[in-house]
N, C-alpha and C positions, 0 to 999 in steps of 0.2 A: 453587436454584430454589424460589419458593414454592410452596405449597400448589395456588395455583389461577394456573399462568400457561400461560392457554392461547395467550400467544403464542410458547411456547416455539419453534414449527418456524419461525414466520415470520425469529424473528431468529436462530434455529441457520442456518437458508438464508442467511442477511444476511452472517453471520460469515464460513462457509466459501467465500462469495464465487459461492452456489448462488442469485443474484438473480432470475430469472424463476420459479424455486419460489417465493422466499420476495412475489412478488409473487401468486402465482396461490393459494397456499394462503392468504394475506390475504383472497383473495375468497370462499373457503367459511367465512370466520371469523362465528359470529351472536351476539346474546344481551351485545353486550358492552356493558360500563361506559362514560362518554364520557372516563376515564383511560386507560381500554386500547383505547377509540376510537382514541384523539390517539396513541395510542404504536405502534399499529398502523402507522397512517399516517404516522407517523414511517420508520419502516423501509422502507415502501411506497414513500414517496416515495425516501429514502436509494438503495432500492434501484435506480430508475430512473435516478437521478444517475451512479450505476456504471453503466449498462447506456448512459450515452451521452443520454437520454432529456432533457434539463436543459427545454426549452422545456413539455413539458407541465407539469413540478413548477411551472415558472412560472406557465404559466396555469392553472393548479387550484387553488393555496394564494392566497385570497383574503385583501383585509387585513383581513377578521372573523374570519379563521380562529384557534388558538389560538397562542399565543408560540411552541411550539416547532416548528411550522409555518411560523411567518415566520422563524425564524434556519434551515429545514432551504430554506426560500426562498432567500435569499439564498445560504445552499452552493451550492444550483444556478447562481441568478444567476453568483457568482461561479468555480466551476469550469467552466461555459460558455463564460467571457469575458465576458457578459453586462456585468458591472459590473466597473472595474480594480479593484487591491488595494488603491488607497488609500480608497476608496469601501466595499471592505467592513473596511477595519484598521479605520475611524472608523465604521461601522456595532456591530463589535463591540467597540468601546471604549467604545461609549455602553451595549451593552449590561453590562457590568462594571462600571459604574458605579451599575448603579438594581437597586434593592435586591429588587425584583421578578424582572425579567429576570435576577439575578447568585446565584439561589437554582433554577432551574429547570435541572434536567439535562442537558438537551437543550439548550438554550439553550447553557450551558458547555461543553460535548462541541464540538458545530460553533464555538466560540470558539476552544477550542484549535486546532481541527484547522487553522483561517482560520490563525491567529499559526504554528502550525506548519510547514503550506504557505510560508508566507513566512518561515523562519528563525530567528521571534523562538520561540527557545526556553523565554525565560525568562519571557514573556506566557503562553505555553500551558501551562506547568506553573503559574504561577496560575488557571488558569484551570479546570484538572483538580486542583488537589493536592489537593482535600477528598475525593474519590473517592465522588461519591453512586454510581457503577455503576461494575461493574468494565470496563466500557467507559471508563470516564473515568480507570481504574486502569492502561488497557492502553494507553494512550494516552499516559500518564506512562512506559511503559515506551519506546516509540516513541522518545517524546523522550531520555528519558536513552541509548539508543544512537545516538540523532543527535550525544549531544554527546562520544560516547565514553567514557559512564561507567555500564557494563555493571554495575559493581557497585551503583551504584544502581536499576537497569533489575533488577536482581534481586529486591534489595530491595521494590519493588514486585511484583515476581510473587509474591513471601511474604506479602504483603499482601492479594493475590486469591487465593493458596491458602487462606487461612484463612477467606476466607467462602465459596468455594466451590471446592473444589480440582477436584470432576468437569465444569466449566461449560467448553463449546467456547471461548471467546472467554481463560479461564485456560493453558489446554492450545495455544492458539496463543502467547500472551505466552512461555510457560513454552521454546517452540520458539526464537521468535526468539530469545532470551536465551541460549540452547544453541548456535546458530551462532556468536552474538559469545562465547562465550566459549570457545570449541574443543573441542580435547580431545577425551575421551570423551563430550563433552553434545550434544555434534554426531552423534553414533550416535543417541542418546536423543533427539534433535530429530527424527531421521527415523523416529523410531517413533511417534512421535506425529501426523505429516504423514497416515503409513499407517494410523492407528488411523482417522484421523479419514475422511480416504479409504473404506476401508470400508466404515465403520458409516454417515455417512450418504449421500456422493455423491463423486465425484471431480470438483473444478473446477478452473480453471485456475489460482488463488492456491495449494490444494493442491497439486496438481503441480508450479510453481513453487517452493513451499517446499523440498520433498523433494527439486528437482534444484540447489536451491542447496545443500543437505547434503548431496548427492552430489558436488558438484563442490570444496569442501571437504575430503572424506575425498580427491579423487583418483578418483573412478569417472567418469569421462568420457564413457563409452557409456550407462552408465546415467541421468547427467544431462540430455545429450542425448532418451534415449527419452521422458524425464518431460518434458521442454520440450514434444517436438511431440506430446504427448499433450494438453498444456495450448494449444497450437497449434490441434490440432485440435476445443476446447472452442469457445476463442475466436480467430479467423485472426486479428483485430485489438487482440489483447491485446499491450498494449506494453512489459510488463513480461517476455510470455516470450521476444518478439521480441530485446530485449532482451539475457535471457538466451542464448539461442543464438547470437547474436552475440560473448559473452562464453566460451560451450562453445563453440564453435565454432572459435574463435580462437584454441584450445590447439592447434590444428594448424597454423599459422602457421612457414611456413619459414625466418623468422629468428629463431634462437635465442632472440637477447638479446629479444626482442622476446614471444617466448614466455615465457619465464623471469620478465619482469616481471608477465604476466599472471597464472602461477600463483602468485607471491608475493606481489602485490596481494590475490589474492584471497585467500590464506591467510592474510595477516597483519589487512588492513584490511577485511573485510565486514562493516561496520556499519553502512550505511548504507541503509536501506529507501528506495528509492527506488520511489515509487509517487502513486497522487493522494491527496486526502484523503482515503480512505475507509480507515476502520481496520483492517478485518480484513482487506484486500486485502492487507497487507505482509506476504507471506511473502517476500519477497527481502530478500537482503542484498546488492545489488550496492555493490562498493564503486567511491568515485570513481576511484582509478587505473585498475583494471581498464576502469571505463568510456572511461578518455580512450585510454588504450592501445590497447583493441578498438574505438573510435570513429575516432577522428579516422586513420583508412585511408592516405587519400593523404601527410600528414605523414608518419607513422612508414614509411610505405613498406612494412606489412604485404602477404603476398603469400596472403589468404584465398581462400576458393573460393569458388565462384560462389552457391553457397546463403547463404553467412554476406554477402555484400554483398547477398544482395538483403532479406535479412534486416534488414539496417542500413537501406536503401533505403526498406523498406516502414515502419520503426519511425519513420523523418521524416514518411513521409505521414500516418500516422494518429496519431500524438501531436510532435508538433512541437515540444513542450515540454518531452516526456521529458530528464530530464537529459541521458543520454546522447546522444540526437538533437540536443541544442544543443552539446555537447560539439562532435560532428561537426563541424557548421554552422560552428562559430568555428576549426575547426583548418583546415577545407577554405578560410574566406577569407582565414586567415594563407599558408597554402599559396598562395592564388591571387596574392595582394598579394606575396610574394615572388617567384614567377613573373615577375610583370608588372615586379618590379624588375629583376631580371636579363636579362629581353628586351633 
């Protein structure tokens, strides 16, 4: 942290996924530069994006406003639905190519996270590999556990240790990397969920964190109580809905059915499934796990009444969640095969 970054609270809020803080302590911010103006507002707006908010970011970033205001634009536009993907892939391809826009931080950060959202992994690690912020460092880690290669996703976290090893946004990278990689880093992931918990607020991406390293080691009550503690943060967070779906579903009275849940997630949790927003991934749900505890009526899991309405509410309010599409496609195989056998 430098000497003089008084925007340290706004984007420790931002990080830990503590967004109506880091909105509201923006607004007692004075005295600033128009660097730490624009960077402010950066996170400000960021932060409304997570909170669901996309139409105001829209109408307030004006096209005078600065670059990295127009590419935190478009995030919204585009995590909204506002605009499809093809409209912002060629939105930020134009910006990667002008030598202006392809040197501004912020600008490359929301590039990656766009190429990310949509899979191209090997876009957004150009897009982030110069590492101007260790957001653009943590973000390369993201990526390198999308494609399953932890030991590079490490390698980067050594890279953010060395410029700032105490920095919240280091200490989450340092987490995820400790679930993919098991073991004992997986204890040491959950000290860290809790340190951070703590010291400055418990939110629902925390609590998430921490009930995926419990569900990992095997503590199943305990990752449960962290879920609907993040439940109770956020009712419409769709990452913990989610998760309890996923803990939940270890109670599932068909063995085989159970059994693949807990090895799925033991072996395969690498996959942060969450929106662009970077420090929101403290999950590692993995895809089987997800198709397993998703898709209900196929596999003919016999869940209880709370984990189906849990799956239920995860389609209303993210529709897009991986897992909620998972659903969606297993439930019209299931129906299509019905309707063949009538």
């Amino acid at each position: 942290m430098s000497d003089r970054d008084i925007l340290f609270g706004v984007k420790n809020n931002f990080y830990i996924g503590a967004y109506n803080n880091a909105i509201n302590e923006a607004s007692d911010l004075e005295g600033l530069s128009d660097a730490e103006q624009t960077e402010k507002d950066v996170f400000v707006y960021r932060s409304y994006i997570a909170i669901g908010s996309h139409d105001l970011v829209i109408s307030e970033v004006t096209d005078s406003a600065p670059m990295a205001l127009q590419a935190v634009k478009l995030l919204a536009q585009y995590m909204g639905g506002r605009i499809g993907k093809d409209a912002a892939l060629e939105a930020v391809g134009g910006w990667m190519s002008d030598p202006i826009c392809n040197s501004n931080a912020h600008v490359l950060l929301v590039a990656g996270l766009v190429y990310a959202q949509e899979g191209n992994y090997v876009e957004a690690l150009k897009a982030c590999h110069g590492g101007q912020s260790l957001e653009m460092l943590a973000l390369c880690v993201q990526v390198y556990l999308k494609m399953d290669r932890p030991d590079k996703a490490e390698q980067q976290v050594k890279a953010m240790s060395a410029i700032d090893d105490d920095a919240t946004v280091t200490q989450l990278a340092t987490a995820w990397v400790g679930v993919a990689l098991g073991g004992g880093k997986v204890q040491e992931a959950s000290y860290i969920y809790q340190e951070l918990g703590d010291k400055f607020s418990w939110t629902a991406p925390l609590h998430n964190g921490l009930a995926v390293c419990h569900m990992k080691m095997g503590e199943w009550e305990d990752a449960e109580r962290d879920l609907l503690e993040a439940l109770g943060k956020d009712a419409k967070d769709p990452d913990s809905l989610a998760n309890l779906v996923t803990a939940q579903g270890k109670d599932a009275k068909d063995p085989d059915s159970l059994a693949n849940l807990v090895t799925a997630l033991g072996k395969d949790a690498k996959d942060p499934d969450s929106e662009a927003n970077l420090v929101t991934v403290g999950l590692h749900l993995c895809k089987n796990t997800a198709r397993y505890a998703s898709q209900l009526k196929v596999v003919g899991l016999h869940l209880g009444k709370n984990t189906a309405r849990y799956a239920s509410q995860l389609k209303v309010v993210a529709p897009q969640h991986p897992m909620a599409q998972r659903a969606a496609a297993g439930e019209e195989l299931f129906d299509r095969a019905a309707a063949a056998m009538a």
